[in-house]
N, C-alpha and C positions, 0 to 999 in steps of 0.2 A: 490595562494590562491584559494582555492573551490568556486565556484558558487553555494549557495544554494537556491533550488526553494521550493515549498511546495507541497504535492499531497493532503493532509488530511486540513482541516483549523484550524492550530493549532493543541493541544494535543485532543483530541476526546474520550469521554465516551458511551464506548461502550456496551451494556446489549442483544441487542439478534445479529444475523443474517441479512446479508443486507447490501446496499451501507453505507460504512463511511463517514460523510459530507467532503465535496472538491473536488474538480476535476482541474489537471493542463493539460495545452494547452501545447500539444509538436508539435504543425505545426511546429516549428522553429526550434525545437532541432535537434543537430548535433553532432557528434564526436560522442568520449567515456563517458560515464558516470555510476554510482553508485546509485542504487535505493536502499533506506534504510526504514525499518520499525521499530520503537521501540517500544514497549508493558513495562507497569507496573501495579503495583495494583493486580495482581493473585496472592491467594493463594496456595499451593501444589495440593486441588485439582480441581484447574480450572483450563481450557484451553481454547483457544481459536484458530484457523485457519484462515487466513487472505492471500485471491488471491489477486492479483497486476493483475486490467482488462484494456483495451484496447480497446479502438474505431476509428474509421475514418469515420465516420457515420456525415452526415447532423442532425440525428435524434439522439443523444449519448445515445450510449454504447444496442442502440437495436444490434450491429452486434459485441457486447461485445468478447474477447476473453481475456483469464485465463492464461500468457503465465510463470506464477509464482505463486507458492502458499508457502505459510509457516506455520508455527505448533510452537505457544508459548505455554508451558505446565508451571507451577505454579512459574512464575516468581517474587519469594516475594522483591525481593531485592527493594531498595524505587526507583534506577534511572531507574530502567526498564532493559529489556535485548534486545540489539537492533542485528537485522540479514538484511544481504544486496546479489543483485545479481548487477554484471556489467553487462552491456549493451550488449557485445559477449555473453551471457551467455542466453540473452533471445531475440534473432534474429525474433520470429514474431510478435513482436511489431513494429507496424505501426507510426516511430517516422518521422518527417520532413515532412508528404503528411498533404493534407486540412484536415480539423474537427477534426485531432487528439488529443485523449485527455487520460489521465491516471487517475484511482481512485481506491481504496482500498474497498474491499467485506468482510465481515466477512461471511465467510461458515460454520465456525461450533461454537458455543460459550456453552461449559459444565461447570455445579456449578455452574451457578448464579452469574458470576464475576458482576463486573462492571471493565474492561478493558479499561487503557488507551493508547490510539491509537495514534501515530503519524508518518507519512508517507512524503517521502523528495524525491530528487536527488542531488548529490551532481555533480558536473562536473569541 
């Protein structure tokens, strides 16, 4: 059975650009794992862009890095359209050392959505 943490707090309504609320502590995380983003609510012509950022920082995410971005374009379906990377897959992320933490950026939001956000690891 999957270990599920949270990165977002809960499903998250998303309207412009910017940190999405939540941030999870990966000082402890280890192995293999599955970082998953699911998006709904877009109609054909919204979209939205959403980085996966990274800290190790005393001072979080001033030494931010981007090591995942993704692109939901008009995702009308009601469950949402969910896209993931594994953990080999994004090697400069700073998981296991002090202050590590993960949180979701929305970088681009087009049309006017109102986007909902929800951000996990599964392990």
């Amino acid at each position: 059975m999957a270990t599920i943490s949270a990165i977002t707090t809960g499903q998250q309504s998303v309207t412009t650009t910017g940190a999405i609320t939540g941030v999870l502590n990966t000082s402890a995380l280890t192995g293999a794992f599955t970082v998953k983003i699911r998006v709904a609510g877009l109609t054909s012509a919204q979209n939205i862009q959403i980085a996966l950022e990274d800290t190790a920082n005393a001072t979080p995410f001033s030494d931010a890095l981007q090591p995942w971005c993704v692109t939901f374009a008009g995702v009308a379906e009601p469950e949402g359209a969910t896209q993931s990377v594994r953990s080999y897959q994004i090697p400069a992320c700073r998981f296991g050392v002090a202050n590590s933490e993960l949180r979701l950026n929305a970088q681009v939001v087009t049309g006017s959505p109102t986007a909902l956000v929800q951000g996990w690891i599964e392990q």
